[in-house]
N, C-alpha and C positions, 0 to 999 in steps of 0.2 A: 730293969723294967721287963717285966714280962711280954708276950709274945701278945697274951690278949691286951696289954696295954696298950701298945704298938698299934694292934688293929685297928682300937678306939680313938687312939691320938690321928690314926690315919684319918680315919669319918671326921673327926671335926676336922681335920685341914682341908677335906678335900669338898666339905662342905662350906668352908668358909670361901676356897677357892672359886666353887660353884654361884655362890652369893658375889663374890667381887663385881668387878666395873672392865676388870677385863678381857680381852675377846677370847673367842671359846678355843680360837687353835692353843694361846695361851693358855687355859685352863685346862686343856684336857695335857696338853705336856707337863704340868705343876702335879696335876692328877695322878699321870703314872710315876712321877719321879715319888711320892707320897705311898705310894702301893709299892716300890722297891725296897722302901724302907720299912713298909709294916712286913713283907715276906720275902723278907731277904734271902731265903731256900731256894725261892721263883727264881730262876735266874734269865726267864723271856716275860715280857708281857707284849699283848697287843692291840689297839684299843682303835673301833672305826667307828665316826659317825656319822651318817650318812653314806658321802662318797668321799669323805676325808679319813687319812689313815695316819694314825701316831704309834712309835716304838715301831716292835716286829709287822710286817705284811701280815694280813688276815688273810691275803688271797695268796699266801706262798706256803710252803710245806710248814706241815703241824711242827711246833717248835721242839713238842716231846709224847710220843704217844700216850703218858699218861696225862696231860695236858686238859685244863680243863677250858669252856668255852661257853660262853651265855649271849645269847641275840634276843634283844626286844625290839619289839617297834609300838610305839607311844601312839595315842590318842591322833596325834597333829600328823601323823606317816612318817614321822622321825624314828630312824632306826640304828639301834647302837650294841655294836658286837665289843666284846671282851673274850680274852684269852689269855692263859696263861700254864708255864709248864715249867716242869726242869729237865735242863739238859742231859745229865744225868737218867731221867726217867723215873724217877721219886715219884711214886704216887702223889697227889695233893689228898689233903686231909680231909673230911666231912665239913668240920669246921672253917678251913679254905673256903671252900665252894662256898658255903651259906654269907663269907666274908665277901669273897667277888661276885655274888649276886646282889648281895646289896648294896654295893659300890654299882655297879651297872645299874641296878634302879634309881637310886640317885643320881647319876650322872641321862640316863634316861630322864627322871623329874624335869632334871634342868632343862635338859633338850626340847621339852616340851613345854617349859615357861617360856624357853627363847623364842620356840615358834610363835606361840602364843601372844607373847610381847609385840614381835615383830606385826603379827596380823594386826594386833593393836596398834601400833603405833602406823599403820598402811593408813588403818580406816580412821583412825583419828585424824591422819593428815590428810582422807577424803573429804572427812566432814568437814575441815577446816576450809578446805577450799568450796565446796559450799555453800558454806556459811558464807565463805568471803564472796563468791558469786551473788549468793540470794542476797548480801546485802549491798551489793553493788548496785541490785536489780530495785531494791528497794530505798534506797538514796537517788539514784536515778530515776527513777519511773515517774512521768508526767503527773499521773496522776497521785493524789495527796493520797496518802497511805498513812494509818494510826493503829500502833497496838497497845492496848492496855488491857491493865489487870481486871479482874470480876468489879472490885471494890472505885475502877475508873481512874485510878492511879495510869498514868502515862508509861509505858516502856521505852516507847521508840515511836518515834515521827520524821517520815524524809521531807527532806528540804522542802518537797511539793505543798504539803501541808502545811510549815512554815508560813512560808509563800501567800497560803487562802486565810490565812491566818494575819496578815500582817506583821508575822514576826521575824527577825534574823536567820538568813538559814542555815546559818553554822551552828543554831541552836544553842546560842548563847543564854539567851533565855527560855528555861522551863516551863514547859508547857504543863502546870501541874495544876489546873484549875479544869479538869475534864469533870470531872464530878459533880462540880458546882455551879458551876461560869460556863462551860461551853456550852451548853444544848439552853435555847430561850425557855422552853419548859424544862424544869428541874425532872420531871415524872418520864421525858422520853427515855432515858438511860435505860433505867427499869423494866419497861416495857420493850425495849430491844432487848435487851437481855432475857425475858422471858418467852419474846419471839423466837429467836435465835433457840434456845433451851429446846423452846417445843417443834419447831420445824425444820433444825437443823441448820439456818441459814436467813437471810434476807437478801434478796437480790437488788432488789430499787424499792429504795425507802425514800417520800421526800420530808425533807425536816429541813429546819435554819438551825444554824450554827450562830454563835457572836464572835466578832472579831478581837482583835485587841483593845480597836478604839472604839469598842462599841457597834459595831454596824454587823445588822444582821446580814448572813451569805447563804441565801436559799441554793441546799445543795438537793443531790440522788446520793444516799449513803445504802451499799453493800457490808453487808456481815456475816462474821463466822467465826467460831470457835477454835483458837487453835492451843496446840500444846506445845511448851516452852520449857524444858527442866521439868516436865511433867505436872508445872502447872498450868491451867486453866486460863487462857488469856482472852479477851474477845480482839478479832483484828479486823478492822474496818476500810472500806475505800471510799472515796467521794468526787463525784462531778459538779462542777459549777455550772446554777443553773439560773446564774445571777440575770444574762440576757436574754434570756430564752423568759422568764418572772418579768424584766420592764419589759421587755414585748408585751406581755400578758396587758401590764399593768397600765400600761399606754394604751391600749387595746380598750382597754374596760375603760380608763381614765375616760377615752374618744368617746366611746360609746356612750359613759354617763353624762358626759358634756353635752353630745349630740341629743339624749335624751332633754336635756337641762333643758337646752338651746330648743328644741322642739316646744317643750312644755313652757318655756319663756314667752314664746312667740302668741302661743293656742289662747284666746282670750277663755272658751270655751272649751273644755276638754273632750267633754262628748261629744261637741259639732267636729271637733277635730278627729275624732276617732272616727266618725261619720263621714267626713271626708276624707279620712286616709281609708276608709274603705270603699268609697266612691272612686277615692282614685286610684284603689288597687282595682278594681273591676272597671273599670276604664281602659288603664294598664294591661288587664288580661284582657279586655277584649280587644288593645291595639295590637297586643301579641298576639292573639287569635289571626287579627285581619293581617298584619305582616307575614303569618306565614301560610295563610290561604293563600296572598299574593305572589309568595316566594313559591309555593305550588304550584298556583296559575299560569307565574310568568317560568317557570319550568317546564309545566306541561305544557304551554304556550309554545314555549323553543323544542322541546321535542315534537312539537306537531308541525311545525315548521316543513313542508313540502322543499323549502329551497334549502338547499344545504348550505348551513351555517359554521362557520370555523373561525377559530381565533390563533390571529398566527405568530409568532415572535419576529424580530429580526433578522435570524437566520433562518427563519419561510420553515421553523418548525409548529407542529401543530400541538397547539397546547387543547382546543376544546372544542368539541364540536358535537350539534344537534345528529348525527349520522353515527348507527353504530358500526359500521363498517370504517369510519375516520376517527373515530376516538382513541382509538393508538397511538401510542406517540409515533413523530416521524415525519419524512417535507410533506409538504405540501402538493407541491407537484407528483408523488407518489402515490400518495393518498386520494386526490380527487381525481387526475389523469390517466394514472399509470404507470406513466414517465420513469425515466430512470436520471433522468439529466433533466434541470430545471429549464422553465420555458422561455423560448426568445425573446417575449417583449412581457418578462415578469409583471403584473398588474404590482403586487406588495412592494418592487422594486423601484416600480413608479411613484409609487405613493410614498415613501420612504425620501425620495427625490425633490415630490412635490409639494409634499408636507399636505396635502389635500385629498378630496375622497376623488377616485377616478372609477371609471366603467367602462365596460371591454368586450368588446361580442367577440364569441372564438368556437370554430366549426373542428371535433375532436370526434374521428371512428363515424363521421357523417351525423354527428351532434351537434345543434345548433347551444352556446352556451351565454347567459349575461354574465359577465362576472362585475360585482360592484363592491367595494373597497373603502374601507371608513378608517381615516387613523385614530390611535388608542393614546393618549395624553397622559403623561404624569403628572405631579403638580407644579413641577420646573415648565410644563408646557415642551415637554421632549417626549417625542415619539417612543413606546417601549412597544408597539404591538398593532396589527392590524385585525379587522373584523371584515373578513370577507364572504358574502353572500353571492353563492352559484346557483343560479337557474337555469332551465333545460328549457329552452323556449322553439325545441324542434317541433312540436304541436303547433304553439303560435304561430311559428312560420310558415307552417303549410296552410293555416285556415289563413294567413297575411296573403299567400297566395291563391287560395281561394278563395277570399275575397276581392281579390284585383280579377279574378277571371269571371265573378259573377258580376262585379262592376263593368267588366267589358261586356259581357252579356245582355245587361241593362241596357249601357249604350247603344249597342246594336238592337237592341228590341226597339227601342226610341227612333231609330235609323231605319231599322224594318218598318215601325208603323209610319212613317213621316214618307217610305217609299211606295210602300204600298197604300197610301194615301191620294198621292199623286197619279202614282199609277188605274188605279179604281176611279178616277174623275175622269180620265177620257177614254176607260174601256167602258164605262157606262154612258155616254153620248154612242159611242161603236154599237154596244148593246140593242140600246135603245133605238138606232136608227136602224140594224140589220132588222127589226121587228119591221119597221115601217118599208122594209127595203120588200121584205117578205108578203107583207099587206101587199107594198104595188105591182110586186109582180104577180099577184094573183088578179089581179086588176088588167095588168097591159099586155099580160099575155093572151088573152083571149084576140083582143086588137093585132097583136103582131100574127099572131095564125091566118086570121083574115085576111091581113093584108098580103101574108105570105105564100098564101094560095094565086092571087095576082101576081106576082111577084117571087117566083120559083130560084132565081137566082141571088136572093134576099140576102146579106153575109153581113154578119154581127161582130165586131172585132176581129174581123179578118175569119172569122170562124162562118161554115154555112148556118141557117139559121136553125136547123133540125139538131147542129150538133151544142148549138147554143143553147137552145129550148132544153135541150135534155139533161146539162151539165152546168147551169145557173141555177137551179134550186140547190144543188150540190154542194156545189162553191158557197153559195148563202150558207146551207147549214153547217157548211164548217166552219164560217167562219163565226159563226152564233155556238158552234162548241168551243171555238179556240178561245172566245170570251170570256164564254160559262169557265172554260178551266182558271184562265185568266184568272178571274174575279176566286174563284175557290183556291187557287194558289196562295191570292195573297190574304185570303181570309185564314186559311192553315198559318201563315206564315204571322201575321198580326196575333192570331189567338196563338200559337206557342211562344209569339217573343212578347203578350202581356206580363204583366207585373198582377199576381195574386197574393192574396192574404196568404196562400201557402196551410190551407187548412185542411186537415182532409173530409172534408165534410160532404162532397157532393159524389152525384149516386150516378155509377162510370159503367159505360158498356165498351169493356175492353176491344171488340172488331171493333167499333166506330174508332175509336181511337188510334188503332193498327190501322187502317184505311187510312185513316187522316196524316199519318207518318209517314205512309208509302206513299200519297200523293206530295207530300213535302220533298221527300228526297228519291223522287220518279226519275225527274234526269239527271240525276249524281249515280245512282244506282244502275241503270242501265246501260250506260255505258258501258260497263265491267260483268254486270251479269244478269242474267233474265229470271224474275222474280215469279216466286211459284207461293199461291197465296189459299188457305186451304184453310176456312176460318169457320169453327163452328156456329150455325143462325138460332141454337139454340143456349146460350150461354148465357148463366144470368148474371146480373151486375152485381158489381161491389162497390163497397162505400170507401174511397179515396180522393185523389187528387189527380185529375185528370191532365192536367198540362205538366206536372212534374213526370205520370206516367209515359205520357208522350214524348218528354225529355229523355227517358230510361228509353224506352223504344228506337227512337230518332239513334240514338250513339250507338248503339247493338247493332242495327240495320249497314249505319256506316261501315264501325269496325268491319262487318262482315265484307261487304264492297268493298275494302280495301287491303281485306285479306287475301281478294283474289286474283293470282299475278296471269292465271293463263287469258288468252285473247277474249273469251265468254265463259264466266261460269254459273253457278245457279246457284241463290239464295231461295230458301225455305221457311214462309214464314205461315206457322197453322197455329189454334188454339183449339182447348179442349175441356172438359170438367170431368172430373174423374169421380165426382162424387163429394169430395170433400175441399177441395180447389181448383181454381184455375190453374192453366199452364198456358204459358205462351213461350213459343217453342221457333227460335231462329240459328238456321242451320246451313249452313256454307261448305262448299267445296274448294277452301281456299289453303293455304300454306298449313295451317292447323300451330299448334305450340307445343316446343316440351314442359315437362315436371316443374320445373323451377318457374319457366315464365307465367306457367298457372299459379303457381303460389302466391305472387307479384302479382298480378294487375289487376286486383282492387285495391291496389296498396298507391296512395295519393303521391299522383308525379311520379309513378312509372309508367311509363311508355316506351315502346319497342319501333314509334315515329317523330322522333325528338327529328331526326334532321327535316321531316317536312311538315313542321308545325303543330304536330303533339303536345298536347298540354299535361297527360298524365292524369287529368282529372277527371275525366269523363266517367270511366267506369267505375272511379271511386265512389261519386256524386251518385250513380246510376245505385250502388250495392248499397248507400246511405237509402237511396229513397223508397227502395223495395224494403228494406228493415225498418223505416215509418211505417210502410203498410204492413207491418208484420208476417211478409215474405220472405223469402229467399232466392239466390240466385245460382243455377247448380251450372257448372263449365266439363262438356266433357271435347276433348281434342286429342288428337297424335295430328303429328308433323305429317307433314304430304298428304294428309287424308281428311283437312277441314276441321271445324269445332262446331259445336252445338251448345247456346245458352238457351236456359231452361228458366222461365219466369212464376215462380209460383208463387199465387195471391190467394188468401182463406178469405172464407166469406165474411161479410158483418155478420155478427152475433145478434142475437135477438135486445141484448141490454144496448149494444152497440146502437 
């Protein structure tokens, strides 16, 4: 056998060895024992592939410097060295080399089928396990799932479908009537599939389906295209829309019955449409008037002056007419202040009583109602109170102004019913000092006469010269002490009558300052001597005279009893300035600070609560000058006296 024979016997073996089933460190040791034999001269060979080594070291000393040596590395990064030499140092042939390069490309080929293989066989056992996933997913998957062919031949159906189908879901039986038998219209197919073609998809389609036994199953069917073996399959999904349709159909069924039933009853279809339109504008106009009411009685409780609140059990506030209380949160906080709920809880009571209660309660010098209503479920068990607060510190004080002008009343009644009695026997006194006055103009002429006989003449132990001179005397005082008499109590009668209270009559302020110092002449003097300084030129205004005498009368006082030293001096003058009156009373008494000026127009302050102060006087007084469209101006310092200033504008001409 020749040497090129040898060669070629080598290539098929080692080609055959290449092709075998057995593994590659096998094959490449089969490989070089195959190459020993075609170049038997070789007396090294060394063969790496990768990072495996067969025969001689690649990575140790050249076996023979004339040695030959071939490295590939293949498509796949497979790299495969070959060498060969004689130990001796025998050159290799031309012919050699062209021999173990082609041995190294072959056994490179192979190198790179086995990668190659292997990558295959990776990815195949990926896709396997995908497949076995995606069809895990799609056996599983709640929803019915269908893929078939263009032609509607079936491929595959999960159980779910089965299922909507009434068929077994082991899929014993074929579902192979897609084409014909599934869709109620034979023409939907068609038309999904052309959907699909042109849009790429169908997301929610509704259609019926037929079941096994007939019965249609209105579903939402989704579509789409997929590739399977790189044929063309369509693969479908569907929801059952079987109860969501009898809702529908029940829905419609009601409706057409209630129609029915409507139309059953109507003898007249048009009188009934006529009054089904009478009684829809009926209707709108009851709903118009319920929610103007529901307006009204809104706007109603927002206008609500007493503050209204709805409270729970636990005294919190659910709702209230006040926007300062519409917060949530107690109650007690909300309308008091409070931080801790209050000692004789009104809602607590009523929770107790099962009844509505009311409560008057004095808060930061607030006079307060509280009234209480309970709130009923339809067990008749309390879930809530309705309580209504009112401020009735107003009320209180006109409650106390009205008890001080009812007492005022009475004493007017007690004044005139005194000064009634009184005026009866100072007018016989009156009356007789006239006639006293007559006789002694008469018998004095008599007793001189006889008094000249009669030198030692003695009249009450008095001589008669000092009688004669000192008995008209005594008469006329006693005919002034009368006059005062009777004008006292006529002062006293006309301030304590009862008037209409109108201001209607036409008032010369002196007369009326005169008439008030003769009222309180001996209350006044006592304390201070009265200095009266009253313009005679003043002209009248249109008021109310006994109320102004009322405002005068208290001023006068107060001043009198402003004054603590042994005598002091009240100043009381009027004047016109042009554009008003002033009446101007002014005292050298205690005087007042900042504060007490602020107060006492303020109803039920007084600075003589311990000696029978009422608090009212100057309030009443500052009311009756702001009727006449007055004012009243206070100037004071302490130790140095005050001065009230009365200023009254004229009537106006329409006036």
């Amino acid at each position: 056998m020749t040497q090129q024979d040898a060669k070629l016997q080598c290539i098929y073996a080692i080609q055959r060895e290449l092709d075998s089933s057995q593994s590659f460190s096998e094959i490449m040791t089969a490989c070089l024992g195959h190459l020993r034999h075609a170049l038997p001269a070789a007396m090294l060979f060394g063969l790496r592939l990768d990072d495996c080594e067969y025969g001689a070291a690649i990575s140790g000393e050249s076996p023979a410097p004339a040695g030959l040596e071939v490295d590939i590395v293949t498509t796949t990064g497979a790299r495969v060295a070959l060498r060969a030499g004689h130990w001796n140092g025998v050159q290799l042939s031309e012919d050699d080399g062209l021999f173990l390069r082609q041995v190294a490309r072959m056994i490179a080929c192979a190198a790179e089928r086995r990668d190659l293989r292997t990558e295959t066989e990776e990815d195949n056992r990926r896709i396997a396990e995908l497949k076995n996933e995606i069809s895990n997913l799609f056996e599983k998957a709640p929803v019915p799932l269908l893929v078939t062919t263009v032609n509607g031949d079936v491929v595959r159906a999960n159980p779910a479908f089965y299922r909507l189908l009434g068929l077994p879901e082991d899929g014993s039986v074929q579902v192979n009537f897609v084409r014909d038998q599934l869709y109620v219209r034979p023409e939907t197919r068609s038309r999904i599939l052309e959907r699909v073609a042109k849009e790429g998809r169908i997301d929610a389609l509704e259609l019926t389906l037929i079941a096994r036994d007939g019965t249609p199953i209105p579903l939402i069917g989704s579509y789409t295209f997929v590739d399977i073996d790189g044929v063309r399959h369509l693969e479908s999904a569907y929801k059952d829309i079987s109860i969501r349709k009898e809702l529908e159909r029940k829905l419609i069924e009601h409706n057409e019955n209630l129609e029915k039933n409507v139309c059953e009853r109507t003898v007249d279809l048009e009188n009934q449409k006529n009054l089904l339109v009478k009684k829809n504008r009926e209707l709108l106009r009851v709903t118009e008037k319920l929610r103007e009411h529901k307006t009204r009685l809104q706007t109603l409780f927002t206008a609500i002056t007493d503050m209204v609140i709805l409270i729970d059990p636990d005294l919190n506030v659910l709702m209230s007419n006040q926007k300062n209380v519409r917060s949530k949160g107690k109650c007690y906080k909300k309308v008091f202040g409070r931080d801790e709920r209050c000692e004789d809880c009104l809602v607590e009571r009523l929770f107790a009583e099962r009844s509505s209660v009311t409560q008057e309660r004095v808060v930061d010098g607030e006079y307060y109602v509280l009234q209480a209503y309970p709130i009923f479920d339809a067990k008749h068990q309390i879930v809530g109170a309705l309580e209504i607060s009112r401020v009735v510190t107003k009320e209180k004080n006109m409650e106390r102004q009205l008890l001080q002008a009812d007492k005022l009343a009475s004493l007017g009644q007690l004044v005139s019913g005194i000064g009634h009695e009184i005026n009866n026997p100072n007018t016989f006194i009156r009356g007789n000092l006239h006639i006293v006055q007559e006789a002694m103009n008469d018998i004095f002429p008599i007793l001189d006469s006889y008094c000249k006989s009669h030198p030692d003449l003695k009249v009450a132990r008095l001589s008669y010269d000092i009688f004669r001179k000192n008995l008209p005397i005594l008469v006329e005082d006693m005919v002034q002490g009368a006059d005062r008499i009777k004008g006292i109590v006529d002062g006293l009668k006309k301030f304590a009558r009862q008037d209409d209270g109108y201001l209607n009559e036409v008032v010369n302020i002196n007369t009326v300052a005169e008439s008030c110092l003769r009222l309180v002449d001996n209350q006044v003097r006592r304390t201070a001597d009265v200095k009266v300084d009253l313009d005679p030129y003043l002209p009248t205004i249109v008021g109310n005279s006994q109320k102004l005498q009322q405002v005068i009368v208290n001023i006068v006082i107060n001043a009198s009893q402003a004054i603590e030293r042994p005598k002091g001096v009240i100043e009381l003058s009027s004047k016109f300035d042009g554009k008003e009156i002033v009446l101007k009373v002014k005292d050298n008494g205690k005087g007042m600070d900042e504060k007490t000026i602020s107060q006492i127009f303020d109803p039920f302050f007084t600075t003589k609560r311990n000696r029978g102060g009422t608090g009212l006087g100057l309030s009443i007084a500052y009311g009756i000058i702001k009727e006449h469209k007055g004012r009243i101006e206070v100037i004071s310092e302490v130790g140095a006296g005050t001065s009230f200033s009365i200023h009254l504008p004229l009537a106006s001409a329409e006036e």
